[in-house]
C-alpha positions as CSV (number, residue, x, y, z in Angstrom):
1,X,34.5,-18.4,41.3
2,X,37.1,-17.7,38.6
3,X,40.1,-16.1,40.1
4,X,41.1,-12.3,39.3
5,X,43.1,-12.0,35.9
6,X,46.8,-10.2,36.4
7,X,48.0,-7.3,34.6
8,X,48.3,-7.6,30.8
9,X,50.7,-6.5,28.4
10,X,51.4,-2.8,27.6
11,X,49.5,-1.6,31.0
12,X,51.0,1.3,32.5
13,X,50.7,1.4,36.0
14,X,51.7,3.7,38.7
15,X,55.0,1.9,40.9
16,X,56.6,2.5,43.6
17,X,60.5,2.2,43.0
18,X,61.8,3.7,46.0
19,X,64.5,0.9,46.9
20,X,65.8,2.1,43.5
21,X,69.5,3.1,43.7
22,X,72.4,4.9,41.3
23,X,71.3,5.9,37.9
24,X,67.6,4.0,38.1
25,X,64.4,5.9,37.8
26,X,63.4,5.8,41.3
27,X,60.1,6.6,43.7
28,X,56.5,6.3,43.1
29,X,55.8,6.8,39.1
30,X,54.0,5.5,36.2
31,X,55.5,2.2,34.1
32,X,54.9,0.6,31.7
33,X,54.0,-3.1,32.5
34,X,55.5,-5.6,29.4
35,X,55.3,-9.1,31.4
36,X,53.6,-10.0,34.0
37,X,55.4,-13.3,35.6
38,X,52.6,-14.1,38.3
39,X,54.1,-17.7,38.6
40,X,56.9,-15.9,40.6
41,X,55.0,-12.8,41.7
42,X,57.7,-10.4,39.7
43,X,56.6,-7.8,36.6
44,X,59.0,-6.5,34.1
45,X,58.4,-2.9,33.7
46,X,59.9,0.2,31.6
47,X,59.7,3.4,33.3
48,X,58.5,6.3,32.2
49,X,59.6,10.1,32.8
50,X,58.6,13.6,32.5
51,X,61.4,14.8,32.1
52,X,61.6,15.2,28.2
53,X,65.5,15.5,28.1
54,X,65.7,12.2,27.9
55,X,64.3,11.8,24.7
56,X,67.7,12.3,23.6
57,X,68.7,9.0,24.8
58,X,69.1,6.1,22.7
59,X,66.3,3.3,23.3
60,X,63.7,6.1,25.2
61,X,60.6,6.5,23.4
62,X,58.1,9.4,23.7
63,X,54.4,9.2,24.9
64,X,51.8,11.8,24.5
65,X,48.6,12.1,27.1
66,X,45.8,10.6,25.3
67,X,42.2,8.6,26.8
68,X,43.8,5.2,26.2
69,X,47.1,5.8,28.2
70,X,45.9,8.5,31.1
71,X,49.0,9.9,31.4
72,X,49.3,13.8,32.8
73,X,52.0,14.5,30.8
74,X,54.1,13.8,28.3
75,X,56.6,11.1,29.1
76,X,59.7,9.6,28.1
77,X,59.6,5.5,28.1
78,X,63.0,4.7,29.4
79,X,63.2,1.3,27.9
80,X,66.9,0.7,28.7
81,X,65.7,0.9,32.2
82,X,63.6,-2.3,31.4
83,X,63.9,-3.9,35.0
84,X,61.6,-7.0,36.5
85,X,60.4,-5.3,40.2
86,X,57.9,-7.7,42.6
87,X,54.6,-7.1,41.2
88,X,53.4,-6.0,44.9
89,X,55.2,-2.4,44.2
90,X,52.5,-2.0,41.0
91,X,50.1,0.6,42.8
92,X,47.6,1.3,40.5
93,X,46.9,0.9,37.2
94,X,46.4,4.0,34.6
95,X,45.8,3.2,31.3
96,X,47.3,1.4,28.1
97,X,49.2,2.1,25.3
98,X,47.8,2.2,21.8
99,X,48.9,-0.9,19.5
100,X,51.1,1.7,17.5
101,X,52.8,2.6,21.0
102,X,52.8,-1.2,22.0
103,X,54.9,-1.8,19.1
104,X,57.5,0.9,19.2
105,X,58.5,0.0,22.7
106,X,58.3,-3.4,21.5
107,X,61.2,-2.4,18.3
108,X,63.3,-0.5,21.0
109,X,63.3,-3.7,23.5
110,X,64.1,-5.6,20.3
111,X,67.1,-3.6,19.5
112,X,68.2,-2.9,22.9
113,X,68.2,-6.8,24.0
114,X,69.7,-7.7,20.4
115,X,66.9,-9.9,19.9
């Protein structure tokens, strides 16, 4: 039997980030999965919020509900939140973001990480 394929790229998931402390996003909410690293059981994520004030915030990037991402609301990618979190705290998975989407958050993590 072929063994079950991980996460992929672009995912957003629902995760639970309640050891979160400070300024970090924080309690059970929907991320964006970028990597999975299943060779050490970790996931580097981006974050996502409703609450649109951060769109004012350098590096954030805005996604609208669609049938591809099955988000509620409209949500604010926090991508200089990108953080790696132990892929048991990825809850559910709720959709995907579109390939324009995939690569705006990929131009922002670009720019933030001076790649």
């Amino acid at each position: 039997m072929k063994p079950m394929a991980g996460p992929n790229r672009a995912e957003i998931w629902q995760v639970n980030l309640s050891g979160s402390k400070g300024h970090e996003q924080k309690g059970e909410r929907p991320a964006i999965l970028w990597r999975d690293l299943d060779h050490v059981g970790l996931a580097i994520i981006v974050p996502l919020t409703s609450n649109l004030e951060r769109q004012s915030l350098p590096h954030t990037y805005t996604l609208s509900p669609s049938p591809k991402n099955n988000l509620k609301m409209e949500s604010v990618a926090l991508v200089f939140q990108l953080t790696v979190i132990d892929k048991r705290m990825l809850l559910e998975k709720i959709g995907e973001l579109d390939e324009e989407e995939k690569k705006q958050v990929g131009i922002l993590l670009k720019e933030l990480l001076r790649l």
